[in-house]
ZAKE-607491 format. One line per field, with one value per atom (N, C-alpha, C): z, y, x; residue in one letter; atom name. Coordinates in nm, 2 decimals. Example, Ala and Ser with C-alpha at 12.3 -4.5 7.8 and 13.67 -1.06 7.14 Angstrom:
<recs>
Z <- 0.78|0.78|0.78|0.71|0.71|0.79
Y <- -0.57|-0.45|-0.33|-0.22|-0.11|0.00
X <- 1.32|1.23|1.32|1.28|1.37|1.29
res <- A|A|A|S|S|S
atom <- N|CA|C|N|CA|C
</recs>
This chain:
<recs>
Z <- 1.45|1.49|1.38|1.41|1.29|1.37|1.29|1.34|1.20|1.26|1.20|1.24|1.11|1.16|1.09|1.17|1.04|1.03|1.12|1.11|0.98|0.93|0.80|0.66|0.70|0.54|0.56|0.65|0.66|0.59|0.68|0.65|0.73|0.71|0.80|0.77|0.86|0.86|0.89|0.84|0.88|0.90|0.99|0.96|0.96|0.88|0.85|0.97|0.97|1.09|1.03|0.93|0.85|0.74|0.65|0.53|0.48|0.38|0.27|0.18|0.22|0.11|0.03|-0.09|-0.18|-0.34|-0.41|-0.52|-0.63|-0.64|-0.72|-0.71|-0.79|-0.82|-0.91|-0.96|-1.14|-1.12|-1.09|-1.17|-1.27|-1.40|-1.50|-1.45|-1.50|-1.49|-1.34|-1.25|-1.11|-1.12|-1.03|-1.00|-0.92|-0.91|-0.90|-0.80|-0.74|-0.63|-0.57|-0.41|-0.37|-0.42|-0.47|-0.60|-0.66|-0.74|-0.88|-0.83|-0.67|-0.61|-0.50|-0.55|-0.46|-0.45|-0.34|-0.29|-0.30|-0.31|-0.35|-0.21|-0.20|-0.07|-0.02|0.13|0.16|0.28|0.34|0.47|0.50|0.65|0.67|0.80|0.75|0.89|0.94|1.08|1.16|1.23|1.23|1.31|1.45|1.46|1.59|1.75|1.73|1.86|1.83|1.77|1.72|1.70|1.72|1.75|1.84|1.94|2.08|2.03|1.95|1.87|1.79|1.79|1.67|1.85|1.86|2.00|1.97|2.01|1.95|1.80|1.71|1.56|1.49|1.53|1.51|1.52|1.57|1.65|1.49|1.37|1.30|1.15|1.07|0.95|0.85|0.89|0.82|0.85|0.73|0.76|0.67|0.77|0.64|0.67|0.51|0.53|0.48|0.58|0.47|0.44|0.33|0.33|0.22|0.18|0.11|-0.03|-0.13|-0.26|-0.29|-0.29|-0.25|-0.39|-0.55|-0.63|-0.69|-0.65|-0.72|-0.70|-0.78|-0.77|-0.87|-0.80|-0.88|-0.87|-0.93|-0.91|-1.02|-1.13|-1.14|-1.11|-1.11|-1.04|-1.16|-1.27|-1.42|-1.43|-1.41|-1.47|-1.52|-1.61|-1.67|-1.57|-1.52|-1.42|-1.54|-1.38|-1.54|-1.51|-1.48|-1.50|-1.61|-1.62|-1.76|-1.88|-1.99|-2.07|-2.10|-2.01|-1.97|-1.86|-1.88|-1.76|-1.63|-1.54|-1.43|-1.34|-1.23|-1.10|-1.03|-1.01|-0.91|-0.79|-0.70|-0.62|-0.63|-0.73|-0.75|-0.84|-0.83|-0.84|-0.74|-0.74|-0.66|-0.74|-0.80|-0.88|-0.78|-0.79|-0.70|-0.70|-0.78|-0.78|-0.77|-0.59|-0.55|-0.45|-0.41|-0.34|-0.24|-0.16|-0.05|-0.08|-0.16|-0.19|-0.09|-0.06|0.09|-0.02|0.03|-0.05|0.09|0.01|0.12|0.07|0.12|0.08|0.18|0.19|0.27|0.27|0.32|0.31|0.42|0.42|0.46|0.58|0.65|0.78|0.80|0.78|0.76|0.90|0.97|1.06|1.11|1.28|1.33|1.35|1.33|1.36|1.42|1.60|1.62|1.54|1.49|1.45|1.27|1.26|1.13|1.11|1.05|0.98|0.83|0.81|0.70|0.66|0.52|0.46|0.30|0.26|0.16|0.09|-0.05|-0.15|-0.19|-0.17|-0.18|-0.29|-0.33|-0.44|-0.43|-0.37|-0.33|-0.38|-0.41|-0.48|-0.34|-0.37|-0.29|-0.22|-0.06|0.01|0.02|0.02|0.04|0.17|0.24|0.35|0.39|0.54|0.59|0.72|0.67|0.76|0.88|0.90|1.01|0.96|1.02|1.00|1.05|1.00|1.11|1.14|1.17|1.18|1.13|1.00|0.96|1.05|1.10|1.18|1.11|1.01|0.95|0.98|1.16|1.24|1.20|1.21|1.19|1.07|0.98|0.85|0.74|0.75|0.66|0.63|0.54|0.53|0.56|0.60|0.61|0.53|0.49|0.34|0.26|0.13|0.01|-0.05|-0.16|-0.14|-0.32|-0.37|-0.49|-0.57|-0.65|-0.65|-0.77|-0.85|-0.93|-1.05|-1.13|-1.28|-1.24|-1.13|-1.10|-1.10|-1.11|-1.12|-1.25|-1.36|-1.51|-1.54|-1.48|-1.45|-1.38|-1.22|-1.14|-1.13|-1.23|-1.23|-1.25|-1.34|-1.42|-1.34|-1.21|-1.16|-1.15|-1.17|-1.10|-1.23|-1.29|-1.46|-1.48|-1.42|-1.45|-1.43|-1.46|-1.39|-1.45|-1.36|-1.40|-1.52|-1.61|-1.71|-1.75|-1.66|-1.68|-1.71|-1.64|-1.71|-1.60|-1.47|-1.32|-1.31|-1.42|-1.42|-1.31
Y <- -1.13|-1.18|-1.17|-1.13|-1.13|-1.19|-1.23|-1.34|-1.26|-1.29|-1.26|-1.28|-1.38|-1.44|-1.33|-1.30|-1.24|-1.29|-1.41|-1.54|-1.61|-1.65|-1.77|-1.66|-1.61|-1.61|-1.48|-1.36|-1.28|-1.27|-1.39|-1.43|-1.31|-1.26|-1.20|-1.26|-1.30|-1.34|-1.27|-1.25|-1.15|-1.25|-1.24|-1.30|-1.19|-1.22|-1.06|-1.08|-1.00|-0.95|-0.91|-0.89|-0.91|-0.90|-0.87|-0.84|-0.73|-0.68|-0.57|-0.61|-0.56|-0.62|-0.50|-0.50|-0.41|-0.44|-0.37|-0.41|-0.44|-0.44|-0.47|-0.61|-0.67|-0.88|-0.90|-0.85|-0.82|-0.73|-0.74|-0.66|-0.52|-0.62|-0.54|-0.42|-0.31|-0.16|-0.12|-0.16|-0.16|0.00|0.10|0.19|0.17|0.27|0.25|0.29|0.43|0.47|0.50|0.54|0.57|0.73|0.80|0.91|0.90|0.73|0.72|0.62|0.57|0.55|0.62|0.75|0.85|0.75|0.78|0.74|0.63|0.50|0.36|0.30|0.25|0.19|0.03|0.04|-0.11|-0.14|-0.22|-0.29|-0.35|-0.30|-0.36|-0.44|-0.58|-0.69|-0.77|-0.69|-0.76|-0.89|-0.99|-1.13|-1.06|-1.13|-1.11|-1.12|-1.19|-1.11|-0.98|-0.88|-0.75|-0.68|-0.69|-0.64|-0.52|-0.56|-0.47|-0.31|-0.40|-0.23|-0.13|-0.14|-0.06|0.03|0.03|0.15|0.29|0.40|0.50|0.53|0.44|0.45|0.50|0.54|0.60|0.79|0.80|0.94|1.00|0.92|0.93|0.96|1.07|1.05|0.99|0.96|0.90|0.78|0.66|0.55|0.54|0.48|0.44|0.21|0.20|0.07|0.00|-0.10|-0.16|-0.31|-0.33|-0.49|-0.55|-0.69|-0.78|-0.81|-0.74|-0.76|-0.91|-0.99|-1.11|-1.17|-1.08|-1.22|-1.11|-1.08|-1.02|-1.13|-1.16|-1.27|-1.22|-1.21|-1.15|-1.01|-0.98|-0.84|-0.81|-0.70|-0.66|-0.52|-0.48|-0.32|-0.21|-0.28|-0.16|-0.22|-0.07|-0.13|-0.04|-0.01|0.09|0.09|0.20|0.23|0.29|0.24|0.30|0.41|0.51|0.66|0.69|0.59|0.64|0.53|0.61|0.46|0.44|0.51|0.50|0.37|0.34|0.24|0.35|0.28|0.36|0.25|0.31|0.22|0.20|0.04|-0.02|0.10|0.17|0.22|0.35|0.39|0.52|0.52|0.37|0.35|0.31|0.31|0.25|0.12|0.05|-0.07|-0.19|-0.24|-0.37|-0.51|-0.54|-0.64|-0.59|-0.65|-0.54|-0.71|-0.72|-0.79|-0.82|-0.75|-0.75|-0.69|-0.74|-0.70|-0.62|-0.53|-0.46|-0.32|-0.31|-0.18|-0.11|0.02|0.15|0.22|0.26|0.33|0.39|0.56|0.62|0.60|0.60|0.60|0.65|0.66|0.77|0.68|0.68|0.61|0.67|0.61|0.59|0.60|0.44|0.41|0.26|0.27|0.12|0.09|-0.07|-0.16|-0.23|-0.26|-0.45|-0.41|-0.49|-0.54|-0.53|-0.43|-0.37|-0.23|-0.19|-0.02|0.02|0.07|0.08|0.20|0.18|0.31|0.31|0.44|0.50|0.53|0.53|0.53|0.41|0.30|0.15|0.14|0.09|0.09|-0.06|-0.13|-0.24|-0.36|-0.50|-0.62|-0.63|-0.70|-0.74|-0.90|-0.92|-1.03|-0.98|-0.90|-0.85|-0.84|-0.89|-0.95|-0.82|-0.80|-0.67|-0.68|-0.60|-0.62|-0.54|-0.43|-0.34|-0.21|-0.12|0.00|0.09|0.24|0.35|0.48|0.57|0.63|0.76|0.88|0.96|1.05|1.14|1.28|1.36|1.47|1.55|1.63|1.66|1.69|1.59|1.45|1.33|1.34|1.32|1.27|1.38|1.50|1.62|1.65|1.62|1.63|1.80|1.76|1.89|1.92|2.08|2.14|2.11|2.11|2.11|1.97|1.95|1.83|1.81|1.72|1.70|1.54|1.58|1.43|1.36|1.37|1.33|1.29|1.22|1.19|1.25|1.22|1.18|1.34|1.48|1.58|1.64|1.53|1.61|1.47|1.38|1.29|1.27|1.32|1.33|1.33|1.49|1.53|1.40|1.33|1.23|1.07|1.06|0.96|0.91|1.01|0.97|0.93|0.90|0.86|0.73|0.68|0.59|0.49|0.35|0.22|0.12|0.05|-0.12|-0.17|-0.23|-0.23|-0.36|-0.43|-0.57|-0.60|-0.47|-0.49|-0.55|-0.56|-0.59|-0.75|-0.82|-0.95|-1.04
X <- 0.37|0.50|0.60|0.73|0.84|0.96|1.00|1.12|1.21|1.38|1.49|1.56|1.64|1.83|1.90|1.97|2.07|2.23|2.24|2.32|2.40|2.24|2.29|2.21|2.06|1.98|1.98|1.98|1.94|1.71|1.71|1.54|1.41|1.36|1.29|1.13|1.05|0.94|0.84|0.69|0.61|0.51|0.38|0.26|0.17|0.10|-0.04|-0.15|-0.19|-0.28|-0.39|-0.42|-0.54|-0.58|-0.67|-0.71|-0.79|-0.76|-0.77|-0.90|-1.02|-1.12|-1.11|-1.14|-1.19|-1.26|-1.32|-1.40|-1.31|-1.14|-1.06|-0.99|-1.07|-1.09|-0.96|-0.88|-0.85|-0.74|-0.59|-0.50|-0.49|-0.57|-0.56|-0.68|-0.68|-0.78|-0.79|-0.72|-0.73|-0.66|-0.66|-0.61|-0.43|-0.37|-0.20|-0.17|-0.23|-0.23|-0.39|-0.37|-0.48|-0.52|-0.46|-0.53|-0.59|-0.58|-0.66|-0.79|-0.81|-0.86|-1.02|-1.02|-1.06|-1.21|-1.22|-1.39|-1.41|-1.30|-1.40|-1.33|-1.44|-1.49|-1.38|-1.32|-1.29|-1.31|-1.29|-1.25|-1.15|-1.09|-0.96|-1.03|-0.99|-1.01|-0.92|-0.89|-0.83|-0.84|-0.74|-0.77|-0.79|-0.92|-0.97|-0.85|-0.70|-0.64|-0.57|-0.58|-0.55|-0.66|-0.81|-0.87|-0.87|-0.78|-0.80|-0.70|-0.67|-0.54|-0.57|-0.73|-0.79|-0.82|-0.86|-0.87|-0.81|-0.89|-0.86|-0.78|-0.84|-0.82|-0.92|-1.00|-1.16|-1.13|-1.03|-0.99|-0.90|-0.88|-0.77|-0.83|-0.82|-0.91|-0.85|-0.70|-0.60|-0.51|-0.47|-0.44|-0.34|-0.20|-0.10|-0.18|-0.17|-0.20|-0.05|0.01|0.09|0.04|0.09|0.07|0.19|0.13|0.19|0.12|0.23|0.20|0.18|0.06|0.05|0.01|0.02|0.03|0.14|0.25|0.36|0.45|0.52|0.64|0.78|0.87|0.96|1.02|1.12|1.11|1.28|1.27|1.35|1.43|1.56|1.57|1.58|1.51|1.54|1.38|1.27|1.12|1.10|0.94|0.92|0.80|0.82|0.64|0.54|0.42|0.30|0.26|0.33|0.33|0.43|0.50|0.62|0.65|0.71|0.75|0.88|0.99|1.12|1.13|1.25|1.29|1.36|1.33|1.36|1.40|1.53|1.53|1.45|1.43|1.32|1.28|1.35|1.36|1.33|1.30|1.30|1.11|1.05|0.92|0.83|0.67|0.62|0.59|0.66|0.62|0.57|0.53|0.45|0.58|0.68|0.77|0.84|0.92|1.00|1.07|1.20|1.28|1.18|1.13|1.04|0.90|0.81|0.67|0.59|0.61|0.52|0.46|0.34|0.28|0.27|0.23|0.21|0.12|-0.06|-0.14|-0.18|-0.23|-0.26|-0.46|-0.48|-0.65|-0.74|-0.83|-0.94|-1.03|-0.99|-1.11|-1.22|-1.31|-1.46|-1.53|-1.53|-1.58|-1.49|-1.51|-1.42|-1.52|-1.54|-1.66|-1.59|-1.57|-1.53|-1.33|-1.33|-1.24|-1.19|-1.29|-1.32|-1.30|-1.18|-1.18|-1.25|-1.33|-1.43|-1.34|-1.29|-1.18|-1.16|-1.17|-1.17|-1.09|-1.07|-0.96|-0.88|-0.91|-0.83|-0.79|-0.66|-0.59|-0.50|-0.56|-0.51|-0.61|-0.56|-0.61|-0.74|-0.82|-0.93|-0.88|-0.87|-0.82|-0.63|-0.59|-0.43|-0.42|-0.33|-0.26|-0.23|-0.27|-0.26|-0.17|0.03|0.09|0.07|0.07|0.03|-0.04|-0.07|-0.15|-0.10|-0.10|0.00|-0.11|-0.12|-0.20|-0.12|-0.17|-0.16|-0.10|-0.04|0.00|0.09|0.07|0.09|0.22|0.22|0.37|0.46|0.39|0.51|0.58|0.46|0.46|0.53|0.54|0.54|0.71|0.75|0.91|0.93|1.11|1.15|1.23|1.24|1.29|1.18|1.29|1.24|1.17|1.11|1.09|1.08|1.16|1.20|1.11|1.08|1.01|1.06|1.16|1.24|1.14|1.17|1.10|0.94|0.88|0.75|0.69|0.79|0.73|0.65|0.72|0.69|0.53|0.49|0.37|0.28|0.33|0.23|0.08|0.08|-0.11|-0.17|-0.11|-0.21|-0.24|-0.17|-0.19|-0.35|-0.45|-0.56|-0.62|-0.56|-0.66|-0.57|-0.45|-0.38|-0.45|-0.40|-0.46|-0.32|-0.32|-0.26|-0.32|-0.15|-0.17|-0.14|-0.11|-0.03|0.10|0.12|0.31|0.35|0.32|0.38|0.30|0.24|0.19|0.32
res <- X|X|X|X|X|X|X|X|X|X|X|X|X|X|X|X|X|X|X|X|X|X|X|X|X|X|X|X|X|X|X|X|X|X|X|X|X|X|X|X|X|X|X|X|X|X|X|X|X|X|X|X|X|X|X|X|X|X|X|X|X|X|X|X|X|X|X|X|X|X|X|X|X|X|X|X|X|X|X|X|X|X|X|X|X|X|X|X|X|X|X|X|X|X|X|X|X|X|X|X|X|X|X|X|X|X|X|X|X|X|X|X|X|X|X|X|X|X|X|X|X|X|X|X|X|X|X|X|X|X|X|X|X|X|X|X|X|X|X|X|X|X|X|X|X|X|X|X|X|X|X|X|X|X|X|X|X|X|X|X|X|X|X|X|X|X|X|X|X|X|X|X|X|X|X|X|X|X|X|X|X|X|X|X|X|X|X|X|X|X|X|X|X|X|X|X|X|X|X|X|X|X|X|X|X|X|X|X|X|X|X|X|X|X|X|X|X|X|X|X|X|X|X|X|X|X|X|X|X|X|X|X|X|X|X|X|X|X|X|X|X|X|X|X|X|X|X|X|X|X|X|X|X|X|X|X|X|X|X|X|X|X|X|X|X|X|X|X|X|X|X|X|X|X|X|X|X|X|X|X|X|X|X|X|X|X|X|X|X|X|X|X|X|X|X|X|X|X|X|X|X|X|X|X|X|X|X|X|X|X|X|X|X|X|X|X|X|X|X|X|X|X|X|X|X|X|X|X|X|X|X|X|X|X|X|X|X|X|X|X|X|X|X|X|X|X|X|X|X|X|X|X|X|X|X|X|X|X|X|X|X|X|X|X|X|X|X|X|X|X|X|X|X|X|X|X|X|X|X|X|X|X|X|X|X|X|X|X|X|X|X|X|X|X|X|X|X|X|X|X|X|X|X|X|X|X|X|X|X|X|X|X|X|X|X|X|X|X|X|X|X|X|X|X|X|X|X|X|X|X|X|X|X|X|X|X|X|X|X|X|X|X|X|X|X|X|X|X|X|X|X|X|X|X|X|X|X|X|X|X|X|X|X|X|X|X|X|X|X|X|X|X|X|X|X|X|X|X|X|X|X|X|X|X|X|X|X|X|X|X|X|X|X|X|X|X|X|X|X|X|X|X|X|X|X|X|X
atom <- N|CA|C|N|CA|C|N|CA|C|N|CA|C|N|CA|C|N|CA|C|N|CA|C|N|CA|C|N|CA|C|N|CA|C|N|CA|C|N|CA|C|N|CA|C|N|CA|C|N|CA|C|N|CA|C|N|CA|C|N|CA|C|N|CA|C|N|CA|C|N|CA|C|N|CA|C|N|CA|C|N|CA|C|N|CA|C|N|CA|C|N|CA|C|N|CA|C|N|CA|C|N|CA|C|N|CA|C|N|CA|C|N|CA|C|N|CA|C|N|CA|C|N|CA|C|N|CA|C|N|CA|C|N|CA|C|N|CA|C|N|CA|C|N|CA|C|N|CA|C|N|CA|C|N|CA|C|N|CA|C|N|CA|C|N|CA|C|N|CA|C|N|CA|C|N|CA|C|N|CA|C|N|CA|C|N|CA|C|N|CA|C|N|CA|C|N|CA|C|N|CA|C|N|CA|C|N|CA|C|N|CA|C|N|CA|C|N|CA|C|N|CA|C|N|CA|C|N|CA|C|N|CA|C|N|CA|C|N|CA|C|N|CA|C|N|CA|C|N|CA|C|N|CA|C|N|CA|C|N|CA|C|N|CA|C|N|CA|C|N|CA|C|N|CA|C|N|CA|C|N|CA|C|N|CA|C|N|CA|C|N|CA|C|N|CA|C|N|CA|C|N|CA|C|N|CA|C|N|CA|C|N|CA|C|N|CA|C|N|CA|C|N|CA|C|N|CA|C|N|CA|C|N|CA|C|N|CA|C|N|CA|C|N|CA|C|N|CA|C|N|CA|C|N|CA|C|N|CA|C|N|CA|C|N|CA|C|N|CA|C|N|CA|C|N|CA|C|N|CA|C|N|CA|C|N|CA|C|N|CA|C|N|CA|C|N|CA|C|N|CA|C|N|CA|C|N|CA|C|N|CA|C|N|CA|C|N|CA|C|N|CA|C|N|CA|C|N|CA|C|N|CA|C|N|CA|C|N|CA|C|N|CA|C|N|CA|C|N|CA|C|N|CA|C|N|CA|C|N|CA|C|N|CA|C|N|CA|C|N|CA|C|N|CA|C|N|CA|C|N|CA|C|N|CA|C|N|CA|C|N|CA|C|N|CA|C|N|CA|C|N|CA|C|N|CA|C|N|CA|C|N|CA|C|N|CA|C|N|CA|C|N|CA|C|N|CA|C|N|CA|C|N|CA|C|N|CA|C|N|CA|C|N|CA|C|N|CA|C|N|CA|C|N|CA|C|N|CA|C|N|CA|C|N|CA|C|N|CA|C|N|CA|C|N|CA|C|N|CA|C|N|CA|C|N|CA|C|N|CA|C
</recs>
């Protein structure tokens, strides 16, 4: 359910629909993206009335997961990401303290159990509030033209050796 005034607070409200298990307890040495993630194992659990929405999600080898950066507090729009040791616009990072804390990881569907997506590459905290789920389609998903990836082209390769470093405490 999401509720929104845009009256008085411009407030928008989410409630999660489930949770994000994975083997990362601990911030610090956690991986940054699902790249530096490859192969490690999670579960996404849905509250049992959203269950019925996992239905043909078994058919998908691919998962956008979003959720709620849920011990991020804060956020400035000048950070240094940990692919770089420049400051860069908030927006122009995947930094975790962000006005609206929502992550976005793509991940690898396993198997549906019930009310359970078993999925690969998690780069996400263990117990993270799971706002919705999208399903991968390559037609959908694949930009058109060129595709520019600003600072993040001269860093990139190295994302899969990265990890959380405690700068986003």
């Amino acid at each position: 359910m999401c509720e929104y005034n845009d009256d008085v607070s411009n407030t928008v409200i989410m409630r999660h629909i489930g949770v994000i298990h994975t083997p990362h307890t601990n911030l610090a040495g956690m991986p940054i993206q699902p790249a530096g993630a490859r192969d490690v194992e999670g579960r996404v659990e849905l509250l049992a009335e959203y269950a019925k929405g996992l239905d043909d999600v078994a058919g998908f080898s691919h998962l956008f997961l979003l959720y709620h950066f849920h011990r991020s507090e804060g956020h400035q729009l000048r950070v240094t990401p940990f692919m770089d040791e420049q400051p860069r616009g908030l927006f122009a990072t995947r930094a975790p303290k962000r006005p609206n804390p929502i992550g976005l990881s793509l991940v690898r569907v396993v198997r549906v159990e019930g009310s359970v997506v078993h999925v690969l590459d998690v780069d996400m905290l263990d117990g993270t509030p799971l706002l919705d789920l999208k399903p991968y389609a390559p037609r959908f998903d694949e930009p058109f033209g060129p595709v520019r990836t600003g600072w993040l082209a001269k860093v990139s390769q190295h994302v899969g050796e990265r990890r959380s470093d405690g700068r986003f405490k």
